[in-house]
ChimeraX commands (.cxc) that place a marker at each C-alpha (Angstrom):
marker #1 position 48.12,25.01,62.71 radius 0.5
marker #1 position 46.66,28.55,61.48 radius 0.5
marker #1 position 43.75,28.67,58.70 radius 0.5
marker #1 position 46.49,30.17,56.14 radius 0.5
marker #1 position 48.70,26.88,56.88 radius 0.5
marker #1 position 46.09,24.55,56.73 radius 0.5
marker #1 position 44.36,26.26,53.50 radius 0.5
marker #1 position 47.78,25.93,51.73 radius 0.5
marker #1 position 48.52,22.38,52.74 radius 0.5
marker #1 position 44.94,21.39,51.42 radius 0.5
marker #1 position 45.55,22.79,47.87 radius 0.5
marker #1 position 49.12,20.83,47.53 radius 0.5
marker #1 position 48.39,17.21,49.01 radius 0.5
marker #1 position 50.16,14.59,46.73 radius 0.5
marker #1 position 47.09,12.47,46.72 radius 0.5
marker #1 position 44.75,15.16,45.91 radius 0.5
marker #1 position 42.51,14.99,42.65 radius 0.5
marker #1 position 44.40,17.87,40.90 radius 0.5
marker #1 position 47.93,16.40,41.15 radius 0.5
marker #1 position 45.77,13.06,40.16 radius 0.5
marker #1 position 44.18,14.32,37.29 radius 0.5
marker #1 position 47.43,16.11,36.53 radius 0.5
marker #1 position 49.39,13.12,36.72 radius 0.5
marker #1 position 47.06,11.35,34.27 radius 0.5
marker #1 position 47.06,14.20,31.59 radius 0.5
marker #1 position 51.23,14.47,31.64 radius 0.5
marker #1 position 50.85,10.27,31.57 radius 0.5
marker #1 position 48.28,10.52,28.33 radius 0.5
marker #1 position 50.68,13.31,26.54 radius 0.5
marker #1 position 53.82,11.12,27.06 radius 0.5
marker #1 position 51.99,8.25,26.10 radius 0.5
marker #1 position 50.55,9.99,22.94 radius 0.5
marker #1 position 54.47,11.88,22.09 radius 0.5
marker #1 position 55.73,7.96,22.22 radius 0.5
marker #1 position 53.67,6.62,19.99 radius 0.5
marker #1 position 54.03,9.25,17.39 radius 0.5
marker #1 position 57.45,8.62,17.71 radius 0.5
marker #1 position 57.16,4.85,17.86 radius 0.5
marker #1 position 54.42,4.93,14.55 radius 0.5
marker #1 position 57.15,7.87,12.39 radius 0.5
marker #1 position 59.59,5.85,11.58 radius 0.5
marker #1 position 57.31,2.64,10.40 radius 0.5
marker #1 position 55.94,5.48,8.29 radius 0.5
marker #1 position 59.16,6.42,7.12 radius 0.5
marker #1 position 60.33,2.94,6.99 radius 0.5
marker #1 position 57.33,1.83,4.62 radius 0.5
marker #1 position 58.36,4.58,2.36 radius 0.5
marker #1 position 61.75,4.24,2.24 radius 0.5
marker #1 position 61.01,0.46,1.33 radius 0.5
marker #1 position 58.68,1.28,-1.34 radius 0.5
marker #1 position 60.87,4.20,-2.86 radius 0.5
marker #1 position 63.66,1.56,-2.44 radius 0.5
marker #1 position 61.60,-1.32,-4.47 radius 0.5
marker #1 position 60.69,0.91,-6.69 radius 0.5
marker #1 position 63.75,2.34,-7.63 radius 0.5
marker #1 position 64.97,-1.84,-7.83 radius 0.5
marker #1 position 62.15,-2.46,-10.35 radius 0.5
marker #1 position 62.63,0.50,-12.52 radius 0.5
marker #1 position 66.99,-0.19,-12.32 radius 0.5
marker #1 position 65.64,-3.86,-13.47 radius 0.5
marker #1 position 63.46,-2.85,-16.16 radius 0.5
marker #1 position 66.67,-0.27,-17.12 radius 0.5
marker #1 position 69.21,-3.00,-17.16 radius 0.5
marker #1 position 66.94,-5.11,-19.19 radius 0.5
marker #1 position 66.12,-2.62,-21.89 radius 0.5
marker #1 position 69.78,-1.67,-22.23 radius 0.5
marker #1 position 70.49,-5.42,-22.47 radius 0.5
marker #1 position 68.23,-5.93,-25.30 radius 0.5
marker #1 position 69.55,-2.82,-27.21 radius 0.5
marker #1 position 73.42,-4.33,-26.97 radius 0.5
marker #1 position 75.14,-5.42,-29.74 radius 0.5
marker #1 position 74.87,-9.36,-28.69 radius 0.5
marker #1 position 71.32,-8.71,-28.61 radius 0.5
marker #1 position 70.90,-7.16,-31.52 radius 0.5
marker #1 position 72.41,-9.73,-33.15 radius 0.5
marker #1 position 70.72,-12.56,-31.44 radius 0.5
marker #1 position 67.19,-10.69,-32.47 radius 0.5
marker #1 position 68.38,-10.46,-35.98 radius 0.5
marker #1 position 69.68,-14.44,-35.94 radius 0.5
marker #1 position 65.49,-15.33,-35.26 radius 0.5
marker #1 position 64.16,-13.10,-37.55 radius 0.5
marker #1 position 66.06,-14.08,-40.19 radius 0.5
marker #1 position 64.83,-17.68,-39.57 radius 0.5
marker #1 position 62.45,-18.07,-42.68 radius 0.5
marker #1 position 59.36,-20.32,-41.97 radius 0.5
marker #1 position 58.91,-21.04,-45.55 radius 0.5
marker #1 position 57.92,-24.74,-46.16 radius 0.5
marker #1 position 56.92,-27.33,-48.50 radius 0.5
marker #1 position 53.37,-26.49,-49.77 radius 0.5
marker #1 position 53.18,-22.66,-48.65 radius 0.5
marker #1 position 52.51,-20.03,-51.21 radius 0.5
marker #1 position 55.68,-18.70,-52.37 radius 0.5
marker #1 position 57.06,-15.16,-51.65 radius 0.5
marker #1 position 56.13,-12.42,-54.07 radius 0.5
marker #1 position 59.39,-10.89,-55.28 radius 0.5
marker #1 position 60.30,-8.23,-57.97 radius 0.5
marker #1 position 64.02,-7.67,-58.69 radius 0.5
marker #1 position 66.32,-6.84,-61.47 radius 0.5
marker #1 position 67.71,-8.82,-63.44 radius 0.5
marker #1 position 71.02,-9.14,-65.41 radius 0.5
marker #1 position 70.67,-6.92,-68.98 radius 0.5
marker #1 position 68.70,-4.48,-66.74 radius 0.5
marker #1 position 65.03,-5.92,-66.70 radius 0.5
marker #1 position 62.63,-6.99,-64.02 radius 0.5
marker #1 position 61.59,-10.02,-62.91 radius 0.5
marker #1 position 58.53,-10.85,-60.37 radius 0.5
marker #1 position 56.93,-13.71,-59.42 radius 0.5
marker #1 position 54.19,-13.30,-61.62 radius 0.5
marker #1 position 55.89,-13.75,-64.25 radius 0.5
marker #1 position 55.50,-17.09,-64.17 radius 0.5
marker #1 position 52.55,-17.58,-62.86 radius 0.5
marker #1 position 50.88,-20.89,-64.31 radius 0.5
marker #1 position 54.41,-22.30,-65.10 radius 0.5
marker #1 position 56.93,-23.88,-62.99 radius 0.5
marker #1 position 60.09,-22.63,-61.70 radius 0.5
marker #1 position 63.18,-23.39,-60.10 radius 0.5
marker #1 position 65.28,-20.72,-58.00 radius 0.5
marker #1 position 68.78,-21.67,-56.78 radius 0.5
marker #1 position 70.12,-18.86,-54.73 radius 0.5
marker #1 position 74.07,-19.12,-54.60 radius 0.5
marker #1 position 76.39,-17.20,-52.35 radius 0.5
marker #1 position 78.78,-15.05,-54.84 radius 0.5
marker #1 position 79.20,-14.94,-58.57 radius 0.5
marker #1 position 82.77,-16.36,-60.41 radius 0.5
marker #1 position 83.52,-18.56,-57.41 radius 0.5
marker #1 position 84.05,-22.01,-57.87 radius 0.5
marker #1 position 81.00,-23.75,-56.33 radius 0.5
marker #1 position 78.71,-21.13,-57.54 radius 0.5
marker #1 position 80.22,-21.79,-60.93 radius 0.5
marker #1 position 80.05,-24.80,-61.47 radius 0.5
marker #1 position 76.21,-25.30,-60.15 radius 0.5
marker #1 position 75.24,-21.76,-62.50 radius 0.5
marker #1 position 77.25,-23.97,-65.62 radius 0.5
marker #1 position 74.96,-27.19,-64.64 radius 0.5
marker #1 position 71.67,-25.05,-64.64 radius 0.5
marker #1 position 72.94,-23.80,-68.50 radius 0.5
marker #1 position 73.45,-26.88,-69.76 radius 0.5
marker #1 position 70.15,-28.50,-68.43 radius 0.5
marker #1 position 68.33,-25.29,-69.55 radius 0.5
marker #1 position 66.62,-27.13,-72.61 radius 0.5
marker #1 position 65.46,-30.15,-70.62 radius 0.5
marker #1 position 64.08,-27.87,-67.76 radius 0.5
marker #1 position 62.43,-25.51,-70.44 radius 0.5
marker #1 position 60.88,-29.39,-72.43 radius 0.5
marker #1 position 59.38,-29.69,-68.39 radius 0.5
marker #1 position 58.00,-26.63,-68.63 radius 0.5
marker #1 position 60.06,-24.90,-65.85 radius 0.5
marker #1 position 62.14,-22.20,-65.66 radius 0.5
marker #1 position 65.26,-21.29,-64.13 radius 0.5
marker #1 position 66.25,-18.27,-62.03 radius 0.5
marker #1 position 69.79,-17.65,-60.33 radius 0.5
marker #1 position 69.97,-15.44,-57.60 radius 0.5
marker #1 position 72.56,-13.80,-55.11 radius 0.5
marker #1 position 73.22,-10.45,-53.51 radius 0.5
marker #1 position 75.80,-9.56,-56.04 radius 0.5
marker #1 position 75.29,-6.13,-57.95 radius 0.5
marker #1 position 74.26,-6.45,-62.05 radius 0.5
marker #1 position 77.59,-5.67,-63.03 radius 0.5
marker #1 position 78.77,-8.71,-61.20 radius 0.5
marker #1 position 76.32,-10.80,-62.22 radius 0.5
marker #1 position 76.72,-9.86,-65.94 radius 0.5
marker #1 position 80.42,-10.28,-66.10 radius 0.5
marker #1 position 79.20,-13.43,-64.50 radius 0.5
marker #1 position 77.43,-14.64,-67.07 radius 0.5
marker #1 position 79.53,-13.19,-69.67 radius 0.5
marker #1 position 82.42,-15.61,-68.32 radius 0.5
marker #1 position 81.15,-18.56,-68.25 radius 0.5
marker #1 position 78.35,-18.25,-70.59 radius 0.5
marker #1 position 75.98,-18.97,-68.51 radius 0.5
marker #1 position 72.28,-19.36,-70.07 radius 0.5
marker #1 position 69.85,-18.63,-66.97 radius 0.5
marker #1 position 68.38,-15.21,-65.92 radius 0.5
marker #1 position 70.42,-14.15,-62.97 radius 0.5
marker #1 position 68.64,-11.64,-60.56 radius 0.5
marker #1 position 70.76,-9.20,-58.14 radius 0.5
marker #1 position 69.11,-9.57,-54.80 radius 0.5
marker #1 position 71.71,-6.77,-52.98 radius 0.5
marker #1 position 68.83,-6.07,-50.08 radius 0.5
marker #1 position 68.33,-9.55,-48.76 radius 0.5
marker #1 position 64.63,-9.30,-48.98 radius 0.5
marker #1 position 63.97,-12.06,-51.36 radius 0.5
marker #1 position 67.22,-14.10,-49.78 radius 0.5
marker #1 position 65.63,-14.02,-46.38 radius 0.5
marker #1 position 62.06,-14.50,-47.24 radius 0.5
marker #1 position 63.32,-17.98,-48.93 radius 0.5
marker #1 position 65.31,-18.88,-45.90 radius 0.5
marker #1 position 68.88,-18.64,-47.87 radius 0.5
marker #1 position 70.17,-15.73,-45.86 radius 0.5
marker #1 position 71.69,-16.63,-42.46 radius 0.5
marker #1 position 74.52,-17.48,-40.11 radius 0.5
marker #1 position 77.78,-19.34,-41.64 radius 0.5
marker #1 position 80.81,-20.37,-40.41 radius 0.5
marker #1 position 84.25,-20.56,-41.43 radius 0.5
marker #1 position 87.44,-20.76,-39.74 radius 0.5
marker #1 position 86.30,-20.89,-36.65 radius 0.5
marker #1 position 84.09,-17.19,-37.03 radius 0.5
marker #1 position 80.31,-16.88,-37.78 radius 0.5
marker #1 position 78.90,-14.45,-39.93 radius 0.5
marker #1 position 75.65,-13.73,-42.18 radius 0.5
marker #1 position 75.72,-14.91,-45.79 radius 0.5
marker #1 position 73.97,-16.63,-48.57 radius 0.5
marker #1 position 72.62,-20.60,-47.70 radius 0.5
marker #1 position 73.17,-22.38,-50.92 radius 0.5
marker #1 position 69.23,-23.05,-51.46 radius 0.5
marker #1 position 67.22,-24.59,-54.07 radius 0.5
marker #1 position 63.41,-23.98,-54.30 radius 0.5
marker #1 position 60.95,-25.58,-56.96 radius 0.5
marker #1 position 57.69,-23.89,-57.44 radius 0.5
marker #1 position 54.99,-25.75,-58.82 radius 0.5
marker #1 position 52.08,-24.45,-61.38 radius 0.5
marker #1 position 49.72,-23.63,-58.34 radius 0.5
marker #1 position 52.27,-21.08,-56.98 radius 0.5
marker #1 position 53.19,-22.69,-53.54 radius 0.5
marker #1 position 56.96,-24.51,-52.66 radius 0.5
marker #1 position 56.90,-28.19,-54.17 radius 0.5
marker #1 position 60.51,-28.48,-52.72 radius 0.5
marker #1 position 63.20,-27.17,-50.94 radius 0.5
marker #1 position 66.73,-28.23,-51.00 radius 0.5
marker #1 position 69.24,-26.53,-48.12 radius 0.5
marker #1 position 72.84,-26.88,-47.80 radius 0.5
marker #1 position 72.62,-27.84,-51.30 radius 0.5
marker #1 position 75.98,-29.74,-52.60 radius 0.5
marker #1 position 76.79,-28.65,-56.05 radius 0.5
marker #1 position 78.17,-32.06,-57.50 radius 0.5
marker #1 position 74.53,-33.51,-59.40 radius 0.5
marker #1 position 72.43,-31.14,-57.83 radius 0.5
marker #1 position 70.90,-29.70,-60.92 radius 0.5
marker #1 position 70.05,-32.99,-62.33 radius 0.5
marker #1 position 68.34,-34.30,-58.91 radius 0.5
marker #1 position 65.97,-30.61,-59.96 radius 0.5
marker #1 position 65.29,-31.66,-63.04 radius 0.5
marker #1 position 64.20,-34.86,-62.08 radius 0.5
marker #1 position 61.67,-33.38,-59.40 radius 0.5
marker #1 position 60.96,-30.79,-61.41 radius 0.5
marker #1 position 59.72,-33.57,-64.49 radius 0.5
marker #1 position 57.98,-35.53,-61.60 radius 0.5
marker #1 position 55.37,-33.07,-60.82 radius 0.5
marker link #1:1,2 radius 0.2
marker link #1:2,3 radius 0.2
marker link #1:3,4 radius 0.2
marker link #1:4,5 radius 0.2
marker link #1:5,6 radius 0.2
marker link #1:6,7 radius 0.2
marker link #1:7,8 radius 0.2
marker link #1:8,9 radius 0.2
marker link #1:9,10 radius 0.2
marker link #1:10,11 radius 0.2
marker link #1:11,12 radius 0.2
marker link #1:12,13 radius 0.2
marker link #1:13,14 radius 0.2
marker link #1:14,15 radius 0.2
marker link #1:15,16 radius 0.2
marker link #1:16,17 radius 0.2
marker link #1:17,18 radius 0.2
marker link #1:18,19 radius 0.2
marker link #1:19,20 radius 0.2
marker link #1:20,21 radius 0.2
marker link #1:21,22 radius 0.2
marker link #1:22,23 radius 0.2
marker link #1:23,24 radius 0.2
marker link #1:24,25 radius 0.2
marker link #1:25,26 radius 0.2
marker link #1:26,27 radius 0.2
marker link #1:27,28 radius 0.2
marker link #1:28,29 radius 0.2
marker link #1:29,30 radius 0.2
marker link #1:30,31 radius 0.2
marker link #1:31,32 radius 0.2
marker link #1:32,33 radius 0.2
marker link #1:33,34 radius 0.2
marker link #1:34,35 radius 0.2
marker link #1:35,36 radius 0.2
marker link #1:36,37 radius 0.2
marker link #1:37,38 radius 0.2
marker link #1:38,39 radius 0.2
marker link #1:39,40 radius 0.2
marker link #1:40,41 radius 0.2
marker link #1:41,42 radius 0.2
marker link #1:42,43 radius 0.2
marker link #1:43,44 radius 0.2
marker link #1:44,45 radius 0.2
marker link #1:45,46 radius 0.2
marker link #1:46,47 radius 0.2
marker link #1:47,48 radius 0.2
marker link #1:48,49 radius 0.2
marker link #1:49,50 radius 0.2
marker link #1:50,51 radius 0.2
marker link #1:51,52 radius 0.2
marker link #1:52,53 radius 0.2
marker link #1:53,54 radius 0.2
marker link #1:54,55 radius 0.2
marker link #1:55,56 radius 0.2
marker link #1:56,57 radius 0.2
marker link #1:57,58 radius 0.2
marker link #1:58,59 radius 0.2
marker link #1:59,60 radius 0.2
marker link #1:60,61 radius 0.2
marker link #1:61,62 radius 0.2
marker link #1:62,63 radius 0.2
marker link #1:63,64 radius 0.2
marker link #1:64,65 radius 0.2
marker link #1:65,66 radius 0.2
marker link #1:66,67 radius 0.2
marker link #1:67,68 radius 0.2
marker link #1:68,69 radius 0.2
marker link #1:69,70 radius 0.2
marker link #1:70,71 radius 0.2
marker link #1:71,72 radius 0.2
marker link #1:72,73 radius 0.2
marker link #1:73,74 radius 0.2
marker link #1:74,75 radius 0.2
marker link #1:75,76 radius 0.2
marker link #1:76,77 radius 0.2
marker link #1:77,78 radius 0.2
marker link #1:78,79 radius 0.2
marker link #1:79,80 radius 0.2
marker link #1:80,81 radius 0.2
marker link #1:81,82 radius 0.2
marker link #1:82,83 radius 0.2
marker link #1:83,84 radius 0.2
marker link #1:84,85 radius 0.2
marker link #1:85,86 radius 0.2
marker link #1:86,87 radius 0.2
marker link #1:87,88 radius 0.2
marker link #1:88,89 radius 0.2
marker link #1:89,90 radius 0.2
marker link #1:90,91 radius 0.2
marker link #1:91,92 radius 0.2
marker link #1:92,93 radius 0.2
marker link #1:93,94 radius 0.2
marker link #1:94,95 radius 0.2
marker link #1:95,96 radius 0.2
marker link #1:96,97 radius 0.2
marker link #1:97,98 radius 0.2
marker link #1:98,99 radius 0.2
marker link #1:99,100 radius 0.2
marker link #1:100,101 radius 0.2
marker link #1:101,102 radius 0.2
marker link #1:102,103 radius 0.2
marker link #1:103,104 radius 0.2
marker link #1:104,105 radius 0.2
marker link #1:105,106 radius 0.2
marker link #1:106,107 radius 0.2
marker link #1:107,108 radius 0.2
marker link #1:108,109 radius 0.2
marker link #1:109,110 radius 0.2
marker link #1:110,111 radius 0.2
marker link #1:111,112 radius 0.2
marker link #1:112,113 radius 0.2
marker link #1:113,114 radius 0.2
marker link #1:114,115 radius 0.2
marker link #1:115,116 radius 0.2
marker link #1:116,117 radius 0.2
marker link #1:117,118 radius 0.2
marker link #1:118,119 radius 0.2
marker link #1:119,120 radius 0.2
marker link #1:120,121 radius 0.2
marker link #1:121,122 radius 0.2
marker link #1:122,123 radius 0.2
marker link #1:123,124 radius 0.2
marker link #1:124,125 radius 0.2
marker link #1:125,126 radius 0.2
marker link #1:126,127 radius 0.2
marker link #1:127,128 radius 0.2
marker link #1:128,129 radius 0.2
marker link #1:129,130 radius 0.2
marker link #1:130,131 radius 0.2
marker link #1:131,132 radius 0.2
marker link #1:132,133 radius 0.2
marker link #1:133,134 radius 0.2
marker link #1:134,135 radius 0.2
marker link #1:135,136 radius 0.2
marker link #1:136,137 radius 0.2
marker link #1:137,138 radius 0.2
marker link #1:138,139 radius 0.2
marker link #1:139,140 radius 0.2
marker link #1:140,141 radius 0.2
marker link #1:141,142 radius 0.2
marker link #1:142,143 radius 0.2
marker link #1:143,144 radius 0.2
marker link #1:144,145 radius 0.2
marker link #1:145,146 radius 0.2
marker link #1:146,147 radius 0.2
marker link #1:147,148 radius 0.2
marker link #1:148,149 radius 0.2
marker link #1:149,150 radius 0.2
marker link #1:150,151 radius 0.2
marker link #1:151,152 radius 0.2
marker link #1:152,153 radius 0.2
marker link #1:153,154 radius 0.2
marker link #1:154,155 radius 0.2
marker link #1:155,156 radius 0.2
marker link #1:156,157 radius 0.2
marker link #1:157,158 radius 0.2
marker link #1:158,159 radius 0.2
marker link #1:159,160 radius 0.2
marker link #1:160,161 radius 0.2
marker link #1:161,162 radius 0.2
marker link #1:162,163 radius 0.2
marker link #1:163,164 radius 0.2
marker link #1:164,165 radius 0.2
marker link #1:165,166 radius 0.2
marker link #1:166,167 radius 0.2
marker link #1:167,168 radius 0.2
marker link #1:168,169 radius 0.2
marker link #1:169,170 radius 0.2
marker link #1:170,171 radius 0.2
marker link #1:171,172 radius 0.2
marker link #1:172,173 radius 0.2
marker link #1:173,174 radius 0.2
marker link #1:174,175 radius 0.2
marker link #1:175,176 radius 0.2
marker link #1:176,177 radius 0.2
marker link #1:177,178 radius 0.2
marker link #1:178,179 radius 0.2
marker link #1:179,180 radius 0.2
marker link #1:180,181 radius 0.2
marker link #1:181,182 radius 0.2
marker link #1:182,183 radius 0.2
marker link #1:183,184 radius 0.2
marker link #1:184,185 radius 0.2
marker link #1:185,186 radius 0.2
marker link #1:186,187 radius 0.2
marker link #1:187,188 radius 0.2
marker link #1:188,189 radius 0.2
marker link #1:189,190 radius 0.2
marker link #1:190,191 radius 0.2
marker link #1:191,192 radius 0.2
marker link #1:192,193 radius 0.2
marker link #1:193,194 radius 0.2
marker link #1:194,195 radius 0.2
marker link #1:195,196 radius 0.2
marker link #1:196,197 radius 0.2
marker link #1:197,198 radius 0.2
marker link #1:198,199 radius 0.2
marker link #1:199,200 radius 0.2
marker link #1:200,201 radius 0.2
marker link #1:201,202 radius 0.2
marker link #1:202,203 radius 0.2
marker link #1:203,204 radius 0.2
marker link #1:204,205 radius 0.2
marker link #1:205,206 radius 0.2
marker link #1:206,207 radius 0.2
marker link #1:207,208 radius 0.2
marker link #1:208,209 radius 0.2
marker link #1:209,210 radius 0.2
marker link #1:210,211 radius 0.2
marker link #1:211,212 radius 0.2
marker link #1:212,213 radius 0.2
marker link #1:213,214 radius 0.2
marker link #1:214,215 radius 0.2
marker link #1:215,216 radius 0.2
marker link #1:216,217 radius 0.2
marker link #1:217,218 radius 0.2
marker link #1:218,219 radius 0.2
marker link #1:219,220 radius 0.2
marker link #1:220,221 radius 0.2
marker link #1:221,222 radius 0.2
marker link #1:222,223 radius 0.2
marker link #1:223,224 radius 0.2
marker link #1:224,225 radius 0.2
marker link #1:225,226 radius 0.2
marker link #1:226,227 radius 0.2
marker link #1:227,228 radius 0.2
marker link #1:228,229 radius 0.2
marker link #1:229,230 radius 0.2
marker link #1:230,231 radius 0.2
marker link #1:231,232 radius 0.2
marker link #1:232,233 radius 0.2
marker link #1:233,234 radius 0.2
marker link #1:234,235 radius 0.2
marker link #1:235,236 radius 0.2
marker link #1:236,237 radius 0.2
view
């Protein structure tokens, strides 16, 4: 074999320790290439997950805000918070509404004194009639037990007067066409008839006592001797 043979056969051998070290390097760079590719996706895949959970949670929170903004909702948030707490021995609720004639009547009006407020769902019907013409004719024996009497419903003045005017009724009736005094008693709520709910005026009674704070309260009140069982509590305290 000549020297130029020889030299070139000694710079190509398969087992020398360029093609080895050769070998290693292309071994390390396709080792290195695979797990990039291997370690991508779990990077994309972690991503994806938490863009997709997030999305999820935020589509969750959505749906639940737009639930609590629909009509059923609405309605079931204004059922609770027209659930009056008021009870037997609380402070009563300041109030200060007009009257029929075209005065003003607040709370503090009778401060010191007792008084009786029956709140009655709509004037110059027959149940709301007949307990207004019971009030009138106990009037003097409430006023001899040093209480008063107030009638109240959402009904505008005019309604109220012509009302009173009628039957000739002889108690202050207050127009209450907000609700605010209604609902802070606990007389405005849901009612049924016919088979369909609505919100309306709870027949209510409520007896103040001198000290300012709810001696009783009668709900789902039933006309027939109702203003005599008042006057009776009303004498008893």
């Amino acid at each position: 074999m000549s020297k130029k043979s020889r030299k070139k056969s000694s710079k190509t051998p398969s087992g020398s320790p360029t093609a080895a070290k050769k070998s290693a390097k292309t071994r390390a760079s396709t080792q290195t290439r695979s797990a990039k590719t291997q370690r991508t996706p779990a990077r994309k895949s972690a991503a994806t997950i938490a863009k997709a959970g997030s999305h999820k949670a935020a589509s969750k929170q959505l749906k639940s805000s737009k639930s609590a903004s629909s009509p059923a909702a609405a309605k079931s948030g204004l059922k609770s918070g027209l659930k009056s707490g008021l009870a037997e021995g609380q402070k009563a609720p300041a109030f200060r509404l007009p009257r029929d004639g075209g005065d003003v009547v607040t709370l503090a009006d009778y401060a010191g004194r007792k008084l009786v407020l029956f709140f009655y769902p709509r004037a110059d019907t027959p149940g709301c009639t007949r307990e207004a013409i019971d009030f009138t004719r106990l009037a003097g024996a409430f006023a001899a037990a040093g209480t008063a009497v107030l009638g109240i419903s959402a009904d505008p003045l005019r309604a109220q007067e012509k009302f009173r005017d009628k039957h000739k009724l002889g108690v202050p009736l207050i127009s209450d066409e907000t609700h605010e005094m209604l609902e802070a008693y606990g007389a405005w709520g849901e009612k049924s008839m016919y088979g369909k709910s609505f919100l309306g005026i709870l027949r209510t009674t409520v007896l103040v006592g001198t000290d300012g704070k709810v001696a009783r309260i009668w709900r789902n009140v039933r006309v027939h001797g109702h203003a005599d069982e008042v006057l009776e509590a009303a004498r008893s305290l």
